[in-house]
N, CA, C and O atoms as CSV, one atom per row, in Angstrom:
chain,resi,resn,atom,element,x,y,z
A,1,UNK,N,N,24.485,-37.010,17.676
A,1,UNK,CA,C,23.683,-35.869,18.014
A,1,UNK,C,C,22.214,-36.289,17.965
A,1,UNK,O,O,21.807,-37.077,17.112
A,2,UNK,N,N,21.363,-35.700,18.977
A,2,UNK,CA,C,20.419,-35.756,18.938
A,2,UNK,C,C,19.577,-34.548,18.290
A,2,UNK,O,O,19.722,-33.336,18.453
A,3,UNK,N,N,18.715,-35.210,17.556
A,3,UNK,CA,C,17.629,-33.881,16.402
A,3,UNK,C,C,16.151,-34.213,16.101
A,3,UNK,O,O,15.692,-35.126,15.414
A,4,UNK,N,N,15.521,-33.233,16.795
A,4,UNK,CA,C,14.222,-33.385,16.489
A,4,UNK,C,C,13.823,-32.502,15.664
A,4,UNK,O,O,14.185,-31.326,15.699
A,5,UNK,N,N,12.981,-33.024,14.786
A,5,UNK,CA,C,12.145,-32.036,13.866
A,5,UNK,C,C,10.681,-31.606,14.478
A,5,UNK,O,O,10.174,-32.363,15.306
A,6,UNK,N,N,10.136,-30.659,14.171
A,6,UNK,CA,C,8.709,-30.282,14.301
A,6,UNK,C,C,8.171,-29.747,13.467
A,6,UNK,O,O,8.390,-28.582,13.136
A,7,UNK,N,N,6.998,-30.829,12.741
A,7,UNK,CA,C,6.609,-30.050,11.597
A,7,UNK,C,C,4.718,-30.636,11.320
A,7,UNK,O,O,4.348,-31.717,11.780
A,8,UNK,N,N,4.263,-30.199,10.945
A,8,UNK,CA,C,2.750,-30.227,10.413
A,8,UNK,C,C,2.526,-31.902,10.705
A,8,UNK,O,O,1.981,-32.587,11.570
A,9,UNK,N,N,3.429,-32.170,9.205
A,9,UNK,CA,C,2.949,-33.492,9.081
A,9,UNK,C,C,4.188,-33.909,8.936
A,9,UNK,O,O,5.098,-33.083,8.856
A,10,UNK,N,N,4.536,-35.854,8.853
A,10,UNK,CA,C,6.039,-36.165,8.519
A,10,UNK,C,C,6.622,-36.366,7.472
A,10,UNK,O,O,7.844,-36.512,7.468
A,11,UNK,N,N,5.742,-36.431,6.123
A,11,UNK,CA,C,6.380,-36.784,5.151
A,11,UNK,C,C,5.923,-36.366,3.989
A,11,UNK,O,O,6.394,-36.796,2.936
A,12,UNK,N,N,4.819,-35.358,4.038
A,12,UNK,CA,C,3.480,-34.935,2.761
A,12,UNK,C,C,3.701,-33.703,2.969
A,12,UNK,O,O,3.921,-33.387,4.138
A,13,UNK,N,N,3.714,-32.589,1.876
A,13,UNK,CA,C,4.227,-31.484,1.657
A,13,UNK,C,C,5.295,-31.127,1.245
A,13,UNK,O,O,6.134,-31.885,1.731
A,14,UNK,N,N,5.845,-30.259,0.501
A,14,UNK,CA,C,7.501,-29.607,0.362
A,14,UNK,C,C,8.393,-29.484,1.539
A,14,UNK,O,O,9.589,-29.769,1.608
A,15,UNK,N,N,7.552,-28.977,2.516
A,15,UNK,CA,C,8.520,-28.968,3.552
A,15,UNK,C,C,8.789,-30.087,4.383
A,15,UNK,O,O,9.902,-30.270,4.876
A,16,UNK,N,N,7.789,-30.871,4.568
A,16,UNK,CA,C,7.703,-31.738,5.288
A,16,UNK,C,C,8.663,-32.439,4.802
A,16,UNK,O,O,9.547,-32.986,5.461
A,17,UNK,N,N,8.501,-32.459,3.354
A,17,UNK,CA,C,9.346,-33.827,2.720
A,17,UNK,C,C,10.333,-33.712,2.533
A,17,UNK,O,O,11.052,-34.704,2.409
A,18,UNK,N,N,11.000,-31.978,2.388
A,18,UNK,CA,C,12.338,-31.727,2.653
A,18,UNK,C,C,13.020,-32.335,4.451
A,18,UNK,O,O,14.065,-32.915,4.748
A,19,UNK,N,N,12.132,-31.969,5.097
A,19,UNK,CA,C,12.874,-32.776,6.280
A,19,UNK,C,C,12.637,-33.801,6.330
A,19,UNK,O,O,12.993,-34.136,7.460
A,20,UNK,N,N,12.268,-34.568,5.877
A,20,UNK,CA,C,12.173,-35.880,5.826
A,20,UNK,C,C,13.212,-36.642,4.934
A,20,UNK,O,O,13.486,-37.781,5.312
A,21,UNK,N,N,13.848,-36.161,3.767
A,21,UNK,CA,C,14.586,-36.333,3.367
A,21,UNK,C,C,16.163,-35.856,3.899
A,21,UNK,O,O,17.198,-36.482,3.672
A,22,UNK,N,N,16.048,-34.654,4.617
A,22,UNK,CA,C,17.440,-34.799,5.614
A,22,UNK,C,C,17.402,-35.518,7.239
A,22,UNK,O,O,18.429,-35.489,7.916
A,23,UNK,N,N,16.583,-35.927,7.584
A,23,UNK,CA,C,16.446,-36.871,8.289
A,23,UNK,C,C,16.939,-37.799,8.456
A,23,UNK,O,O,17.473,-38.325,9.433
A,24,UNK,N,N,16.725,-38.150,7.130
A,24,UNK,CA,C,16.984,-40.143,6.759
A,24,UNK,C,C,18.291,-39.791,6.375
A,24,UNK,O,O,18.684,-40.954,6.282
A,25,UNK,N,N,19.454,-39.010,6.027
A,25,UNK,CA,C,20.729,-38.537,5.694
A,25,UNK,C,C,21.432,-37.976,6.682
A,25,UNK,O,O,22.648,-37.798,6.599
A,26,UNK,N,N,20.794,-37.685,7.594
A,26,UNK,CA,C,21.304,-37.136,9.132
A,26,UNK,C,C,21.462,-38.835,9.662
A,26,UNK,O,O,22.439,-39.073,10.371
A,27,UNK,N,N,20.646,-39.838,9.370
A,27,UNK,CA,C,20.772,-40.898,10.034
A,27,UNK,C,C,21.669,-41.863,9.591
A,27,UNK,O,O,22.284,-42.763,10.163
A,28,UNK,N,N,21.616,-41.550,8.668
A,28,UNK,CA,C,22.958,-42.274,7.392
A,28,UNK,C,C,24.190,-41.852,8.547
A,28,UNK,O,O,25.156,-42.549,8.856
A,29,UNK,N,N,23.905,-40.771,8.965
A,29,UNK,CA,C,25.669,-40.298,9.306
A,29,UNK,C,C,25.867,-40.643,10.639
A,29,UNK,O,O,26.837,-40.496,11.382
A,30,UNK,N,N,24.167,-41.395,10.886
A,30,UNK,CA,C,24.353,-42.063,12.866
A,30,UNK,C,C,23.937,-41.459,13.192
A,30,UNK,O,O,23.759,-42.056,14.254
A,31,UNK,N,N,23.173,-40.017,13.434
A,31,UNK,CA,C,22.659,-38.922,14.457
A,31,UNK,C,C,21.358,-39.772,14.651
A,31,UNK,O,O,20.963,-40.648,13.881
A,32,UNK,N,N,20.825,-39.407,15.685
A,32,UNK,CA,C,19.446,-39.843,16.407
A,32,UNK,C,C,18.398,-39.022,16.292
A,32,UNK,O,O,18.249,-38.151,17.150
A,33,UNK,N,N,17.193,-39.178,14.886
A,33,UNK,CA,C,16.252,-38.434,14.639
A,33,UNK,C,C,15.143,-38.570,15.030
A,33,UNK,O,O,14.758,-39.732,15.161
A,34,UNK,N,N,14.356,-37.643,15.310
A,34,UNK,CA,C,13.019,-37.498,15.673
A,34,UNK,C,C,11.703,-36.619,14.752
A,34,UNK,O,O,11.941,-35.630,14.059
A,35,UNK,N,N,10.856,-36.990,14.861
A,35,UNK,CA,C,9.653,-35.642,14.415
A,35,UNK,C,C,8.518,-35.818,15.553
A,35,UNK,O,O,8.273,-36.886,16.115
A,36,UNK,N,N,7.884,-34.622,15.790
A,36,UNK,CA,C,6.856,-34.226,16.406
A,36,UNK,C,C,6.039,-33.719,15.839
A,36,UNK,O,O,6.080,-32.490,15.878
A,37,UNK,N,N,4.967,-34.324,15.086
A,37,UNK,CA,C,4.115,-33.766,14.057
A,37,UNK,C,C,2.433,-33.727,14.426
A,37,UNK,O,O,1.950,-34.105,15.493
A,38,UNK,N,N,1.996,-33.407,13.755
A,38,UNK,CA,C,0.265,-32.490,14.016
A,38,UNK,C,C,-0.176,-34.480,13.398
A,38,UNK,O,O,-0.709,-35.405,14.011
A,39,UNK,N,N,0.285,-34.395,12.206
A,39,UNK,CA,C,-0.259,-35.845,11.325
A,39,UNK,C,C,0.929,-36.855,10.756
A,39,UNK,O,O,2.036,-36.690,10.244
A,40,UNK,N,N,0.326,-37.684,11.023
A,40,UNK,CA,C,1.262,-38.683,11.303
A,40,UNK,C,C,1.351,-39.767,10.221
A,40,UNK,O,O,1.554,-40.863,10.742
A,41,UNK,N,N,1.273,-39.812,9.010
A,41,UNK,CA,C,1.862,-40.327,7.425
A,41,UNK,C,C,2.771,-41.799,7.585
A,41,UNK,O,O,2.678,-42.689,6.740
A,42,UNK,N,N,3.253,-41.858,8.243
A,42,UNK,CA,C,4.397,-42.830,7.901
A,42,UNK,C,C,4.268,-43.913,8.974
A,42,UNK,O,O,3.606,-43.905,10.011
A,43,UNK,N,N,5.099,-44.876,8.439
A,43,UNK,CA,C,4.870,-46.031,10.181
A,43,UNK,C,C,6.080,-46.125,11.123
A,43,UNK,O,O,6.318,-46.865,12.077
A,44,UNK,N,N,6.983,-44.809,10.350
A,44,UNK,CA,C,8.241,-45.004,11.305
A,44,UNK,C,C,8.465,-44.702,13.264
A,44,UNK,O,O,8.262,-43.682,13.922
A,45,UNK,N,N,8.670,-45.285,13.442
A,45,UNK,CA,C,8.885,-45.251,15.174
A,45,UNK,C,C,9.233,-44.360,15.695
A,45,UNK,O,O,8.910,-44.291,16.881
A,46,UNK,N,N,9.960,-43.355,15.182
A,46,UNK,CA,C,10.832,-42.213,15.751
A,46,UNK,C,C,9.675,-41.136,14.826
A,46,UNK,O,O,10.026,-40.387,13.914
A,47,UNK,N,N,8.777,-41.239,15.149
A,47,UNK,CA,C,8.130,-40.090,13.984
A,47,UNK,C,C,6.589,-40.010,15.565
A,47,UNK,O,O,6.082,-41.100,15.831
A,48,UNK,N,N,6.196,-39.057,16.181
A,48,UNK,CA,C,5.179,-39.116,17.158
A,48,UNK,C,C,4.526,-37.781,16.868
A,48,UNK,O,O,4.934,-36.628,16.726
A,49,UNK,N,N,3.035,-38.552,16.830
A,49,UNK,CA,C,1.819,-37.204,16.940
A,49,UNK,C,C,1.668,-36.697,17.621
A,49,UNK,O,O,1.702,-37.354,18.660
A,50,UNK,N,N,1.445,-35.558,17.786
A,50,UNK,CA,C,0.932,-35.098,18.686
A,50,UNK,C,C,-0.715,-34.553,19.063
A,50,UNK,O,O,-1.314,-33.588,18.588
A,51,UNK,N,N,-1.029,-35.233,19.763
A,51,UNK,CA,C,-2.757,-34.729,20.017
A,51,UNK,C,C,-2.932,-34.265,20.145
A,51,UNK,O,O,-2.106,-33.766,20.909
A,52,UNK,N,N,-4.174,-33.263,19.885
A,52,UNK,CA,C,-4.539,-31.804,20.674
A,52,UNK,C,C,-5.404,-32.521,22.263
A,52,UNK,O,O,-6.291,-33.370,22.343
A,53,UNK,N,N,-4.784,-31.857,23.188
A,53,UNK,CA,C,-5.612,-31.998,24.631
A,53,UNK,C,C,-5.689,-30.753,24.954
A,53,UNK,O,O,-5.393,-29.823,24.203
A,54,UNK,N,N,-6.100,-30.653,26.118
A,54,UNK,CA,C,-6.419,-29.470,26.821
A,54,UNK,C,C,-5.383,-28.034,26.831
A,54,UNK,O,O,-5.525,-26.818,26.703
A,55,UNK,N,N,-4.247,-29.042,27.075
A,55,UNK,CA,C,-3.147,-28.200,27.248
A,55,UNK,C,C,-2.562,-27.155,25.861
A,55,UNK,O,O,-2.246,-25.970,25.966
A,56,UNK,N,N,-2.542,-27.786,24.899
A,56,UNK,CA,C,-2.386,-27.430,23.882
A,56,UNK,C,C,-3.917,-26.617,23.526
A,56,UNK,O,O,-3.815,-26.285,22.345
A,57,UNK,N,N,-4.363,-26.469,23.700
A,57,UNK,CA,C,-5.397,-26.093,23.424
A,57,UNK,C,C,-5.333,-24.819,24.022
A,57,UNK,O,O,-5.352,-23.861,23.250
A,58,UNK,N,N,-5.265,-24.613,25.178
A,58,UNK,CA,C,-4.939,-23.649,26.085
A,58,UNK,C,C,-3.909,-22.861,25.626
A,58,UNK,O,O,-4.146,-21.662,25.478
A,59,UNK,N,N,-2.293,-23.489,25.249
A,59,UNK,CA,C,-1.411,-22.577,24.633
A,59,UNK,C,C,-1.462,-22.190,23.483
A,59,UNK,O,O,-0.620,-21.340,23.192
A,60,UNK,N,N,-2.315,-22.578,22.514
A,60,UNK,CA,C,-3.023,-21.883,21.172
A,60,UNK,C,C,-3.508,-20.461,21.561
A,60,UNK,O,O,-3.079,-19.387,21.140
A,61,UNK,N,N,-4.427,-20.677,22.392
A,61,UNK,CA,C,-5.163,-19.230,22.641
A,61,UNK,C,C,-4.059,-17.981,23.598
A,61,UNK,O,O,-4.122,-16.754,23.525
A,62,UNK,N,N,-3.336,-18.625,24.246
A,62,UNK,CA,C,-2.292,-17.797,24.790
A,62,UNK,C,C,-1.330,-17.191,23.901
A,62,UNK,O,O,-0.866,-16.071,24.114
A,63,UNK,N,N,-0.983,-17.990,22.790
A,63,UNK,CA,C,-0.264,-17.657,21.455
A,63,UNK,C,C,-0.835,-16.404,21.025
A,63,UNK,O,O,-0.360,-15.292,20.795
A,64,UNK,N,N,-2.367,-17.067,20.971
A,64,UNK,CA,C,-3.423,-16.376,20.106
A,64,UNK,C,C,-3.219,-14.884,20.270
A,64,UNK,O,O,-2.943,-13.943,19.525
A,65,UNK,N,N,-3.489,-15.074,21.649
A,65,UNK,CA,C,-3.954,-13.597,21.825
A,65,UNK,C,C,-2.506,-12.715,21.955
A,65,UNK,O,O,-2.198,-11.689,21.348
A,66,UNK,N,N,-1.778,-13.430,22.898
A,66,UNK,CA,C,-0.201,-12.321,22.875
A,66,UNK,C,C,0.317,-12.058,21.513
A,66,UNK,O,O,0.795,-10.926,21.443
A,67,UNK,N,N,0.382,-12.748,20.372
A,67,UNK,CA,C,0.475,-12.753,19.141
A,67,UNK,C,C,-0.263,-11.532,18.662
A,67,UNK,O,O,0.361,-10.633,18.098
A,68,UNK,N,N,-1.831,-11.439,18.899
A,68,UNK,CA,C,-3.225,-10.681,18.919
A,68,UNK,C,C,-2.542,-8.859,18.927
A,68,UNK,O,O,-2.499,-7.897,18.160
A,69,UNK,N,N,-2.077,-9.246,20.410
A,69,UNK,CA,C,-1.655,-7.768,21.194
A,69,UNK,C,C,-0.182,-7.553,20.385
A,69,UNK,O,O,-0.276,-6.368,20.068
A,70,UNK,N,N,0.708,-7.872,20.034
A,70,UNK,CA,C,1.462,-7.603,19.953
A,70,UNK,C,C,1.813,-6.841,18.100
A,70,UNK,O,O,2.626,-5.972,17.785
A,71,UNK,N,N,0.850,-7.594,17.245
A,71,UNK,CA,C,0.183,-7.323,16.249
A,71,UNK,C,C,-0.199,-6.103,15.982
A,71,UNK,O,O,0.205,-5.406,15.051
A,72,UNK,N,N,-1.206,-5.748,17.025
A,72,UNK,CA,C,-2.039,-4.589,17.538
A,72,UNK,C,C,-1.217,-3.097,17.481
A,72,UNK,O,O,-1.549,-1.997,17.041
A,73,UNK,N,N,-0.018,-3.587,18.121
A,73,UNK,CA,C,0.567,-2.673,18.757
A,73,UNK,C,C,1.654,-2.189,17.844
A,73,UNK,O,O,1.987,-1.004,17.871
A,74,UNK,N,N,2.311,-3.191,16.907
A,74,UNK,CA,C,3.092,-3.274,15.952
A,74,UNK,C,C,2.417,-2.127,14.642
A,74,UNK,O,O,2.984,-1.290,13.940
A,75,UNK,N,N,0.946,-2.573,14.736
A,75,UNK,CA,C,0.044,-1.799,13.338
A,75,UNK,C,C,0.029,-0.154,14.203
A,75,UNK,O,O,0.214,1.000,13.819
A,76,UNK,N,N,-0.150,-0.507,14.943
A,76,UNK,CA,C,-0.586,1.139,16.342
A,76,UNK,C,C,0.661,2.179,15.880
A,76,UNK,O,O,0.536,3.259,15.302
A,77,UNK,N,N,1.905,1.513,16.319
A,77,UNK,CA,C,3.446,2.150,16.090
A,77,UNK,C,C,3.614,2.415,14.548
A,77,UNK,O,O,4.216,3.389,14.097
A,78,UNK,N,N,3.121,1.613,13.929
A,78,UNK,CA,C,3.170,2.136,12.202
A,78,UNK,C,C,2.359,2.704,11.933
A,78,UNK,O,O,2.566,2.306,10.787
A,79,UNK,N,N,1.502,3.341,11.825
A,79,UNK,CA,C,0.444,3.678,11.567
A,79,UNK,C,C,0.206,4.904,12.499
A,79,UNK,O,O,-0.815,5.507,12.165
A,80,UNK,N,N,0.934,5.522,13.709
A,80,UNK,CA,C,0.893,6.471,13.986
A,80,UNK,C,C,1.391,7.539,13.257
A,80,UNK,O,O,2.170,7.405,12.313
A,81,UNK,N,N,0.856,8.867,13.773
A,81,UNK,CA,C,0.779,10.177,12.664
A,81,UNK,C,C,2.166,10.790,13.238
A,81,UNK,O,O,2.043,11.986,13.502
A,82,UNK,N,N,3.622,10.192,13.529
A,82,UNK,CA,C,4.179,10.978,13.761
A,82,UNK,C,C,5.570,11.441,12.935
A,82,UNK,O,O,6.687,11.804,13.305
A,83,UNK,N,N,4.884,11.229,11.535
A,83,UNK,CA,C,5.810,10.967,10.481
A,83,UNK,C,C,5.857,12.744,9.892
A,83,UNK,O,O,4.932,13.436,9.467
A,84,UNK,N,N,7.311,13.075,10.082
A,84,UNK,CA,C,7.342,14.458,9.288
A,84,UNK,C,C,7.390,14.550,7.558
A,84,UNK,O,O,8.157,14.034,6.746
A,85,UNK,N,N,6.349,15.342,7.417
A,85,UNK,CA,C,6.317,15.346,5.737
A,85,UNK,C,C,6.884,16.342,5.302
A,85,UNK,O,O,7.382,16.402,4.178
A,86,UNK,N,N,6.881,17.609,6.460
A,86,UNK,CA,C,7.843,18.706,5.604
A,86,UNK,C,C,6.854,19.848,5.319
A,86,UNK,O,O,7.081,21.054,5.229
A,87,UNK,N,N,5.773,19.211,5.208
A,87,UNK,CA,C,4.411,20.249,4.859
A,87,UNK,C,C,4.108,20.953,6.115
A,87,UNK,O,O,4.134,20.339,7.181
A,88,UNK,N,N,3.788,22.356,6.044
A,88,UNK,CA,C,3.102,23.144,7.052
A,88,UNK,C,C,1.451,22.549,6.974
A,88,UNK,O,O,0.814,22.086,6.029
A,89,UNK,N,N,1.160,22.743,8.124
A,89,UNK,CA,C,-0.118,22.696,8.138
A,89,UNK,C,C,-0.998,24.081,7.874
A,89,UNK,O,O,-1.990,24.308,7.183
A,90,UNK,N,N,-0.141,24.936,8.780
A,90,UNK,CA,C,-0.679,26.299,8.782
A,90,UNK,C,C,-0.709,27.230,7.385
A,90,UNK,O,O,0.462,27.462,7.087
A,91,UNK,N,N,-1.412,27.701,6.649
A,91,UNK,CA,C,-1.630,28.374,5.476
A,91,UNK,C,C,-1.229,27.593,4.665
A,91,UNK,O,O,-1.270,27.871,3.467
């Protein structure tokens, strides 16, 4: 099987280092591992950074903002007054 990880960094942190440690045990068993990481720690071959370019850069802010709106809209729907309390308003 083929398995890629994606994570921050490859080998520094709790999490990181939790996959990094089933990694190397996924490979024990023969599967074909990968990481795609922000920072790049280790000198292993199957482990690749990834750069920020343009592109990525671009789908940050597309994240950003649909993330933004959707947020928005999530607080909008909670936070509307259309919750019955039971109370009259009138007298």
């Amino acid at each position: 099987m083929k398995i890629l990880f994606i994570n921050k960094d490859d080998n520094r942190g709790g999490a990181a280092q939790m996959a990094w440690n089933l990694a190397l045990e996924l490979r024990k068993l023969g599967h074909e591992v990968r990481f795609i990481v922000r920072r790049k720690f280790s000198n292993d071959d199957n482990v690749y950074e990834l750069m920020e370019n343009k592109i990525v850069r671009k789908l940050k802010k597309i994240i950003k903002r649909d993330l933004t709106v959707v947020f928005s809209n999530l607080r909008d729907q909670i936070l509307a007054n259309d919750i019955d309390t039971g109370i009259d308003n009138e007298g």
